[in-house]
C-alpha positions in Angstrom: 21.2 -5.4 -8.1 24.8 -5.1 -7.4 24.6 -2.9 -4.6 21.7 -4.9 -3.0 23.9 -7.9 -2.7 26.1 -7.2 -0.4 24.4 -8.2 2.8 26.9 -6.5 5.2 25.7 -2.6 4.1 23.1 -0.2 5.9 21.4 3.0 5.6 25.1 4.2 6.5 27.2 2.8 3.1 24.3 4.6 0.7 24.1 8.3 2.4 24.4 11.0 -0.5 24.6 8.8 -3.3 23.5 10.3 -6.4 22.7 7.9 -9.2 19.5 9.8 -10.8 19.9 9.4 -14.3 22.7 7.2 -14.4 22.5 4.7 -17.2 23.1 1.4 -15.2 25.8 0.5 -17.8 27.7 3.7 -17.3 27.8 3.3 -13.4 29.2 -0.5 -13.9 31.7 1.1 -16.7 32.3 4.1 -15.3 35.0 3.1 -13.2 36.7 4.6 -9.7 36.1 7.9 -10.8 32.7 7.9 -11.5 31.8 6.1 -8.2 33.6 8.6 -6.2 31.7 11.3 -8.2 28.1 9.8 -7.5 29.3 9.7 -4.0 29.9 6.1 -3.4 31.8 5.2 -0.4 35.0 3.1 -0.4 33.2 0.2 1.0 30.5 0.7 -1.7 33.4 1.2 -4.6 34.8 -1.6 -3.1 32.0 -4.1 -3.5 31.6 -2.9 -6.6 35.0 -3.7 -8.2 34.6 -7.5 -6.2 31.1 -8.0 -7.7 32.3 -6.9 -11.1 35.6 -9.3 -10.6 33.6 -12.2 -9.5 30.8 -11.3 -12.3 28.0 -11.5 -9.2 25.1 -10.1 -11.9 25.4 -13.6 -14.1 25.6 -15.9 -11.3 22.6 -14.7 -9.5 20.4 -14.9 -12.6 21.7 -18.8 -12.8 20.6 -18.8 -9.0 17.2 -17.6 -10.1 16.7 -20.0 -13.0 17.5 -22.8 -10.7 14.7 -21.4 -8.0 12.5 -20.7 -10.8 12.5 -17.1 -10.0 11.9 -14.4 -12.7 13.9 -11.1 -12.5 11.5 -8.3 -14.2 13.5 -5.0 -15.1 11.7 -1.9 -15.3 12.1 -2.1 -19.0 10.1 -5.3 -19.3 6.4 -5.8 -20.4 5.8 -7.8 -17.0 7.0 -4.7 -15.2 3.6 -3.1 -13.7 2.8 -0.1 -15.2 1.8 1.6 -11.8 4.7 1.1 -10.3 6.7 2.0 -13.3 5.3 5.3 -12.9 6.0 6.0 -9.3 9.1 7.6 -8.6 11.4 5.7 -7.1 10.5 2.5 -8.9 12.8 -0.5 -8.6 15.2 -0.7 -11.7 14.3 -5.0 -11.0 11.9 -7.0 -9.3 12.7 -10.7 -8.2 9.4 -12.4 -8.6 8.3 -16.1 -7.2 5.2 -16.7 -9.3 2.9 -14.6 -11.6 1.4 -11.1 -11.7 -2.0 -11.6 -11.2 -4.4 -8.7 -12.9 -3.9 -5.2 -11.0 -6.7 -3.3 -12.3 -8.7 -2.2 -9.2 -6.2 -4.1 -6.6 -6.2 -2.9 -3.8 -3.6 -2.4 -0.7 -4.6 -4.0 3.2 -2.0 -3.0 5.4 -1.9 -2.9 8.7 0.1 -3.3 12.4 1.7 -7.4 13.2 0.3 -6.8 16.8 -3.2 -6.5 15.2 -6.4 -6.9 17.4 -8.1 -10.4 16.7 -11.6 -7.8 15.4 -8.5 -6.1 13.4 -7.4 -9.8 11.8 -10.8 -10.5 11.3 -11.7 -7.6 9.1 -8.6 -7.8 6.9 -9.4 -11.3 6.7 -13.1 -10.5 5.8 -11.7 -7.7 3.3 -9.2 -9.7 1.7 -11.8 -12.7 0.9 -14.5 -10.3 -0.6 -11.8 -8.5 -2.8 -10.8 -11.8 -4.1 -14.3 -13.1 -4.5 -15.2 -10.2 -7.1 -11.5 -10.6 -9.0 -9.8 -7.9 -7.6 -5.7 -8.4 -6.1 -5.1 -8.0 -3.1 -1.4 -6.5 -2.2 0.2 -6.4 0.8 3.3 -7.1 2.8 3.7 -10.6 4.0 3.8 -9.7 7.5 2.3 -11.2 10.5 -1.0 -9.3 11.9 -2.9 -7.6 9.2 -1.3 -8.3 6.5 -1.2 -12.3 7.2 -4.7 -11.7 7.7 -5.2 -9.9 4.2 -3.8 -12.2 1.9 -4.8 -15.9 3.8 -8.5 -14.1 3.2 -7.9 -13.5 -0.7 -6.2 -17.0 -1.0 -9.4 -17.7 0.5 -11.6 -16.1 -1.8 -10.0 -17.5 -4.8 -8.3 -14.9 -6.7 -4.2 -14.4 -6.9 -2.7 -11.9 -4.0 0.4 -10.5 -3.9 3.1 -10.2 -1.1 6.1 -7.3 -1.4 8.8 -8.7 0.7 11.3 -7.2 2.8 13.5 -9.9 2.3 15.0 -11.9 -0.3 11.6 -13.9 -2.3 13.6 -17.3 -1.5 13.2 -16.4 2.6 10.8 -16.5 4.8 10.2 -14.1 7.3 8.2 -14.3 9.4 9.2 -17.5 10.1 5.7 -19.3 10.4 4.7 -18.1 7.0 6.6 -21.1 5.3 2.7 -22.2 4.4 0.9 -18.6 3.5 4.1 -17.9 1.1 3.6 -21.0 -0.6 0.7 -20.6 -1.2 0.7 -17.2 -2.6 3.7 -18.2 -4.7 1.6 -21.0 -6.3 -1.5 -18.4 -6.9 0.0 -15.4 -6.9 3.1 -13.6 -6.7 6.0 -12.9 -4.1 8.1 -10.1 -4.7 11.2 -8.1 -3.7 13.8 -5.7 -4.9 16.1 -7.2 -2.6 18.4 -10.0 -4.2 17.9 -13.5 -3.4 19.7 -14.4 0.3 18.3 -11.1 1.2 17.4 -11.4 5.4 15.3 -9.1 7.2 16.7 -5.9 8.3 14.6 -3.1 10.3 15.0 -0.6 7.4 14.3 -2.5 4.2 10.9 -3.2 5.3 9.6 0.7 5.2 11.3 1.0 1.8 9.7 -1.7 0.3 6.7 0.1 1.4 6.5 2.4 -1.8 6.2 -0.7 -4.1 2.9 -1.8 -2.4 1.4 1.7 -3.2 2.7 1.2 -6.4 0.8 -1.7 -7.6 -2.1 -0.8 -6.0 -4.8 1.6 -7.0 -6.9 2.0 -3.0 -5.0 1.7 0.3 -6.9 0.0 3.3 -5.4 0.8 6.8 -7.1 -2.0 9.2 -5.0 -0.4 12.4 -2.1 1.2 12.6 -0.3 2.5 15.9 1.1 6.3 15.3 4.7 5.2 14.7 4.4 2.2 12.3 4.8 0.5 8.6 1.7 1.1 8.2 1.9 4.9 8.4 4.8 4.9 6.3 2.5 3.4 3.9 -0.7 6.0 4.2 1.9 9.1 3.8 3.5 7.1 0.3 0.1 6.3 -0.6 -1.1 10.5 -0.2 2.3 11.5 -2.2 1.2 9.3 -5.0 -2.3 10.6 -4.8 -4.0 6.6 -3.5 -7.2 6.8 -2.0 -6.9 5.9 1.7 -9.6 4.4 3.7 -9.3 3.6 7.0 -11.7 0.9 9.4 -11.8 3.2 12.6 -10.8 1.8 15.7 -11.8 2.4 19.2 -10.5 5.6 20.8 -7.8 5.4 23.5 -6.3 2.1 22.0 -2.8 2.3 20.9 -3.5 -0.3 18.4 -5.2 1.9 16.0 -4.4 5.7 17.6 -2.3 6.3 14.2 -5.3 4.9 11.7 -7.7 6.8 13.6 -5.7 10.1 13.3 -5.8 9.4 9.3 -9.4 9.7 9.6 -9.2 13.2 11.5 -7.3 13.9 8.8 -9.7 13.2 5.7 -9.4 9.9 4.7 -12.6 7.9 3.8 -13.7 5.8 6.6 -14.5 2.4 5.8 -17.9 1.3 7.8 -19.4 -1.1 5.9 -17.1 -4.3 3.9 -20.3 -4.7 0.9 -20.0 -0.7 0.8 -16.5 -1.3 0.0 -16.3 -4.1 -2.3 -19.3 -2.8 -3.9 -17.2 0.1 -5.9 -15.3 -2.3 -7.5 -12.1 -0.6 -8.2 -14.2 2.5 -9.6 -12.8 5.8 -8.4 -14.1 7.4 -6.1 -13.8 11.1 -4.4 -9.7 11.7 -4.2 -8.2 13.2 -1.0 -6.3 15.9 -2.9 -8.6 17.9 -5.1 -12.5 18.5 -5.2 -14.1 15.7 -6.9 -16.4 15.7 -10.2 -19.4 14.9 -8.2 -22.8 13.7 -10.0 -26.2 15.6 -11.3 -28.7 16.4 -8.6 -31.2 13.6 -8.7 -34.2 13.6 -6.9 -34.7 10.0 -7.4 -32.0 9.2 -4.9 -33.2 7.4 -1.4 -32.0 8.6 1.6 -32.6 7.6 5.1 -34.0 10.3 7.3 -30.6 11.0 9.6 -28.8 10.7 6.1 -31.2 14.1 4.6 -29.9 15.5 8.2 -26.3 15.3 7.9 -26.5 16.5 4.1 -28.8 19.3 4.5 -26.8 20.5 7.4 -23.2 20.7 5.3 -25.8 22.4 2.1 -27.8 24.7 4.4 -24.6 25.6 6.9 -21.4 24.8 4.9 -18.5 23.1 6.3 -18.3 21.7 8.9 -16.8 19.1 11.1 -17.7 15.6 12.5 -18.5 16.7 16.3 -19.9 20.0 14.9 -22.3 17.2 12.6 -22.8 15.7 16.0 -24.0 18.2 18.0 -26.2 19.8 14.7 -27.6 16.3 14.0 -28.0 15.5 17.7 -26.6 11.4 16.5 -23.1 10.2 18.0 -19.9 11.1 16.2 -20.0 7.3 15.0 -22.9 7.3 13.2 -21.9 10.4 11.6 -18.9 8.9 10.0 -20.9 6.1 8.9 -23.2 8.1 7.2 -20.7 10.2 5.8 -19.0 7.2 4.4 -22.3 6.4 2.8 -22.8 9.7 1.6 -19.4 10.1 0.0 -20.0 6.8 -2.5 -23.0 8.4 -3.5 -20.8 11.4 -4.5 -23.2 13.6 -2.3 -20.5 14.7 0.1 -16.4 14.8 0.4 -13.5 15.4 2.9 -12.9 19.0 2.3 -10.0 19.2 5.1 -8.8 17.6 7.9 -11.4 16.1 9.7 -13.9 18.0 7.8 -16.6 17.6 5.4 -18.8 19.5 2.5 -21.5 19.0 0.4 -21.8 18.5 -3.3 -24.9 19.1 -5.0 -28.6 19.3 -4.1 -31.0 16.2 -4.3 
């Protein structure tokens, strides 16, 4: 907390700091000599000794109690487990409200300079999600993410929005309403000490603390270089299921979600489809799945008995090659493929391509 509150660093003050298990109370104890052994700059060592002086720590929990604002440590029972797992975790989370249930939440994420069919489906998402109890988590941001939690607000159930700021600002600035809201049904959260403004970098940090309390990722659209991104490559490392809501080709808008699909994530086709799993997991991008007993009591569509005899009769293959074989457009393949994947029939089995499990 110390370090976050001083509102003049960057990225700059905190290069080739080492404070992996460092006891916090050694590092505040440990004096000049430790600091300059961790690699803390003068500026840093400096703030340090002035924060210390001025006893910073014990008037900015009297600043919280006036806001009402609860400071979680990752020692706490309030702490998320999830997150306390992920490396990397926040030591402290400032938190305007109440943890709502995170079993099955799920992550909507997306670009600010979303398409109005893009803030319409996170919208969508985030209502149905809330309708059925699950959280929905994202980042407070205009766009997608706006979109994603005015929907659950809509739908009735707590969301939660990680800030990149300080939980007693508001950035954007027309959220004034949204954050209210979510604050009164849900939670606001940060790692980033109260009077915390927005800076470029914080927001792709606090990135890892979305995937953290979340057990799915949704990508609505996301440009090639964007938060959003970030967010799919966290969510991958900590071994989320991604899903993306394809896009139309040759639109920057969505060129960076659509390339997640090309590269195995489930595409998401169909919103009941979805929010029909329920938070129960489902194929995982990283290693083959369990997948069911043949059945022969399952009902398939014709063009759906096409696509999966094709990947059992030929092996692997990808989407155009399912194109061309199944003589359908490269849409409807991924639809079906969607479709057959939550029936545990068929899986990503590398980029962009796609196997069979058992027979029918």
């Amino acid at each position: 907390m110390l370090l976050g509150g001083c509102e003049s660093f960057d990225r700059d003050d905190l290069e080739g700091l080492r404070l992996e298990g460092v006891d916090a109370v050694e590092l505040l104890e440990g004096g000049i000599s430790l600091w300059k052994g961790l690699g803390l700059t003068e500026r840093v060592r400096a703030f340090l000794e002035e924060g210390l002086a001025r006893q910073w720590a014990d008037r900015e929990l009297d600043r919280c109690r006036d806001l009402g604002v609860t400071v979680v440590t990752v020692d706490d029972e309030a702490y998320p487990d999830s997150l306390r797992r992920l490396p990397g975790a926040p030591l402290a989370l400032y938190l305007r409200g109440t943890f709502p249930s995170l079993e099955g939440s799920v992550a909507v994420v997306g670009t600010r300079r979303c398409s109005t069919y893009g803030h319409r489906v996170a919208h969508d998402l985030g209502c149905r999600l809330s309708q059925i109890g699950l959280a929905v988590v994202s980042g407070g941001a205009s766009g997608i993410d706006g979109a994603a939690h005015s929907g659950a607000l809509d739908g009735g159930f707590p969301t939660v929005a990680v800030l990149g700021t300080g939980v007693d600002r508001v950035f954007p600035r027309g959220h004034e309403d949204l954050f209210r809201s979510i604050a009164a049904k849900g939670a606001l959260v940060s790692e980033y000490p109260l009077g915390t403004e927005a800076r470029p970098w914080r927001f792709p940090r606090r990135n890892r603390i979305i995937i953290g309390l979340a057990s799915r990722l949704v990508v609505v659209e996301a440009p090639k270089r964007s938060g959003a991104m970030i967010t799919a490559r966290l969510a991958l490392e900590a071994s989320r299921e991604v899903w993306v809501v394809p896009g139309r080709l040759g639109e920057g808008v969505c060129e960076g979600s659509n390339r997640l699909l090309f590269d195995g994530a489930f595409p998401l086709v169909d919103l009941d489809e979805f929010v029909g799993l329920n938070g129960q997991r489902q194929l995982s991008l990283f290693d083959t799945p369990s997948l069911p007993a043949p059945t022969r009591s399952l009902q398939l569509s014709e063009e759906e008995k096409r696509l999966y005899f094709i990947l059992r009769d030929r092996g692997e293959r990808a989407v155009d090659n399912l194109a061309a074989q199944g003589k359908m457009g490269a849409a409807d393949v991924v639809r079906i493929l969607s479709l057959l994947a939550a029936r545990g029939l068929v899986y990503p089995s590398g980029p962009g391509r796609w196997s069979a499990g058992p027979g029918i």
